[in-house]
C-alpha positions as a Python dict, from the first residue, in 0.01 Angstrom:
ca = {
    (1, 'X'): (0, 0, 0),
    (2, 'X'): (142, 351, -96),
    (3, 'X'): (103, 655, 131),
    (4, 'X'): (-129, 923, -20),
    (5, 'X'): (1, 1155, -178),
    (6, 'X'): (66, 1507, -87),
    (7, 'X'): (-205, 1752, -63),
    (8, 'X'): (-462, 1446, -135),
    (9, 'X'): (-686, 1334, 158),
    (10, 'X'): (-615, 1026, 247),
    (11, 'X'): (-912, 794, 134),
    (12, 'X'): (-1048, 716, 507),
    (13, 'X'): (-1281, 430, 416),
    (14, 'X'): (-1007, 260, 255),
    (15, 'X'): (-743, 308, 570),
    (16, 'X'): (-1032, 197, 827),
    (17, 'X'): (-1075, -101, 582),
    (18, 'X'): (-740, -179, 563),
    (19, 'X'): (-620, -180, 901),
    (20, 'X'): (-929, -383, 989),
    (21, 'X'): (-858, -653, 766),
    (22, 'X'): (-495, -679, 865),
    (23, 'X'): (-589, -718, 1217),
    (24, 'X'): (-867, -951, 1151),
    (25, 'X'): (-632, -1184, 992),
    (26, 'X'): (-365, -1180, 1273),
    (27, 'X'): (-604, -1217, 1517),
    (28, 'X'): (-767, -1542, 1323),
    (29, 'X'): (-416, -1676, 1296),
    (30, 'X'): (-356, -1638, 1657),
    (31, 'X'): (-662, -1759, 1787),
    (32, 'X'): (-683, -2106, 1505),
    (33, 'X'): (-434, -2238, 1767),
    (34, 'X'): (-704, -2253, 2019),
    (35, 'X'): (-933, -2315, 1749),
    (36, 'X'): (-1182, -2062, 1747),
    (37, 'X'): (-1216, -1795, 1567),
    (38, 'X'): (-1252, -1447, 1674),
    (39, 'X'): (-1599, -1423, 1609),
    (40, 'X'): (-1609, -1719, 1884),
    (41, 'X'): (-1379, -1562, 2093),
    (42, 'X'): (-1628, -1219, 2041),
    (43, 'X'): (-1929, -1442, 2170),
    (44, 'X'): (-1742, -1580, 2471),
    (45, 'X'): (-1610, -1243, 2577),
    (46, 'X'): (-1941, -1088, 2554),
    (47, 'X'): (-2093, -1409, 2723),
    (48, 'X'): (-1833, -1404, 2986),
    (49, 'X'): (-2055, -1196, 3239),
    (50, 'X'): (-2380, -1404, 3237),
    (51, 'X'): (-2735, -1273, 3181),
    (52, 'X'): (-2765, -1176, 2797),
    (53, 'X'): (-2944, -1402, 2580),
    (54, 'X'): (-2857, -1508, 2216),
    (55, 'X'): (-2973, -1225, 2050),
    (56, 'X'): (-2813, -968, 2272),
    (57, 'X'): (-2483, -1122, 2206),
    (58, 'X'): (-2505, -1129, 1822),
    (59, 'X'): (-2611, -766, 1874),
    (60, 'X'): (-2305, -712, 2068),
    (61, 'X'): (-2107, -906, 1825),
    (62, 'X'): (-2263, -749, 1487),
    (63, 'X'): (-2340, -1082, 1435),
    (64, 'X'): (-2713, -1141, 1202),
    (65, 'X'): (-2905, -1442, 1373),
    (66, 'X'): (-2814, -1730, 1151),
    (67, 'X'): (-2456, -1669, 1188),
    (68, 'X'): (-2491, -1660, 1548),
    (69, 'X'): (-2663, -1955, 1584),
    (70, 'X'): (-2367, -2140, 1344),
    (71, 'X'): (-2111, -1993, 1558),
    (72, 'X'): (-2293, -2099, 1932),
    (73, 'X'): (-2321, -2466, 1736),
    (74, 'X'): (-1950, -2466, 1682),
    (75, 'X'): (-1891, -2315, 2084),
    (76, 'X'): (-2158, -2583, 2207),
    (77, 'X'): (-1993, -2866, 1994),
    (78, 'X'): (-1607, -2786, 2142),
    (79, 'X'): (-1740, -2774, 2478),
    (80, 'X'): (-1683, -2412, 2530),
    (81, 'X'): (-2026, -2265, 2554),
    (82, 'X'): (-2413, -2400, 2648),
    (83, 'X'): (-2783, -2229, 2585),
    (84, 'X'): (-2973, -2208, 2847),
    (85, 'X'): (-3369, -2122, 2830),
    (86, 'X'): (-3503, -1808, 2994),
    (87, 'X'): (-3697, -1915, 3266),
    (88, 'X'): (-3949, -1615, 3151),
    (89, 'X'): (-3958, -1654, 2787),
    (90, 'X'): (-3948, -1942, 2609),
    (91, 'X'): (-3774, -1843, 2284),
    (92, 'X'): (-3490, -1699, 2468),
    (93, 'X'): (-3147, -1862, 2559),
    (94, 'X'): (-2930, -1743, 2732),
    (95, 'X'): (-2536, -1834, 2650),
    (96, 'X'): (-2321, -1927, 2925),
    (97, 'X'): (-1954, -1995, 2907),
    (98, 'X'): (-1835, -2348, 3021),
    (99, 'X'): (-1511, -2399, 3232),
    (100, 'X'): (-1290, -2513, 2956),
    (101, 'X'): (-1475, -2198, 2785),
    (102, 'X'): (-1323, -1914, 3010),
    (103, 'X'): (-984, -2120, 2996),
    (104, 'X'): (-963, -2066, 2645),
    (105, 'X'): (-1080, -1714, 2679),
    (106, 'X'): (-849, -1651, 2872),
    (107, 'X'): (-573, -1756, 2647),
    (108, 'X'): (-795, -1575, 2358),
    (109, 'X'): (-729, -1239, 2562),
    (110, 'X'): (-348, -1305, 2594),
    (111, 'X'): (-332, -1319, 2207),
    (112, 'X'): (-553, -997, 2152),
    (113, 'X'): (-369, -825, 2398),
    (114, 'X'): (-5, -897, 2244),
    (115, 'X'): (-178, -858, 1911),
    (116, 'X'): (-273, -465, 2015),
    (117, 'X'): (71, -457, 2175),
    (118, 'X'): (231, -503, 1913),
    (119, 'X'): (4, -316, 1630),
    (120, 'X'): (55, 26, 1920),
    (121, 'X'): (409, -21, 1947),
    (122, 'X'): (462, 69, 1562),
    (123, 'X'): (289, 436, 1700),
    (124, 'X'): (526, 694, 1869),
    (125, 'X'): (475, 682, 2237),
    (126, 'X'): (313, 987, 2222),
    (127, 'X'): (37, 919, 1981),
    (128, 'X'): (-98, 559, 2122),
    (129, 'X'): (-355, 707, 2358),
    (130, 'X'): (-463, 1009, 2101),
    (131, 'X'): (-491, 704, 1881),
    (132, 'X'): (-740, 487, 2066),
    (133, 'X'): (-925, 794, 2237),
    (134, 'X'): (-989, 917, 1863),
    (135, 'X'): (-1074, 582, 1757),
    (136, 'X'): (-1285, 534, 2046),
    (137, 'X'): (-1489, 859, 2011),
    (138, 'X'): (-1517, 814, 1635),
    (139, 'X'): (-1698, 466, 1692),
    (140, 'X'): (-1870, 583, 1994),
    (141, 'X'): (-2024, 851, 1817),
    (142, 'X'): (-2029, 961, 1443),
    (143, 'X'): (-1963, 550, 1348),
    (144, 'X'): (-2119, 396, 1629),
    (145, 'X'): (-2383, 217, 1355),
    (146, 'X'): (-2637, 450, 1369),
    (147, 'X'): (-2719, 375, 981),
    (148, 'X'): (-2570, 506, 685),
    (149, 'X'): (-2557, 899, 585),
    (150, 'X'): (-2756, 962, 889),
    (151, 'X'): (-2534, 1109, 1134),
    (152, 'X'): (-2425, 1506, 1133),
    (153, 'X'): (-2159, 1604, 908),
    (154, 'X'): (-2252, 1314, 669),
    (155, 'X'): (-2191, 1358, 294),
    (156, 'X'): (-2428, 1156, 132),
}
């Protein structure tokens, strides 16, 4: 990839895309050793606490409901994860993290954590936290997923 060229914007979407995908992949590598994936270790994470069904963890997750359910088969099947029914509604289940489940998520959080280590490290000291608080505001706000070319400031 080439740096943008001088007096040219850089092309935002494409950066964002970019360094998503490149940390995606190291993170799948990383985590195929336990063999899950990081959408997996996303569910257990967010399933770590108790008390949210199905649904509210694929919300969490940005995960649609049929890849949810694909993904707690594969958790369920390596003994990681079980559904549990609501006692008060009978569609619900809630997902609950086994013991062998929060050993390998806790191995799963070593990687991520070296992983974001390492990807800060290539930043000068001084610009890791500007980093991450700007990255944190932007996706707490303006791209928190509100829908497309609906927040203020869009261009659409």
């Amino acid at each position: 990839m080439t740096s943008p060229s001088p007096g040219r914007p850089s092309d935002l979407m494409f950066l964002l895309s970019w360094a998503s995908h490149a940390l995606r992949v190291e993170h799948a590598a990383g985590l195929a050793e336990l063999g899950i994936s990081p959408r997996g270790h996303c569910v257990l994470l967010r399933a770590r606490a108790g008390g949210l069904t199905q649904r509210q963890i694929g919300e969490l997750c940005g995960v649609d409901k049929t890849t949810m359910v694909v993904t707690l088969d594969q958790l369920e099947a390596a003994g990681l994860a079980r559904r549990v029914p609501s006692p008060t509604d009978r569609r619900a289940r809630f997902v609950e993290v086994t013991a062998q489940g929060e050993r390998v998520l806790d191995q799963a959080q070593q990687i991520a954590g070296r992983l974001e280590q390492d990807v800060l490290a290539a930043l000068p000291e001084s610009e890791r936290e500007v980093f991450l608080r700007a990255i944190q505001h932007l996706v707490g706000g303006r791209l928190s997923g509100g829908g497309a070319c609906g927040g203020s400031g869009s261009v659409c």
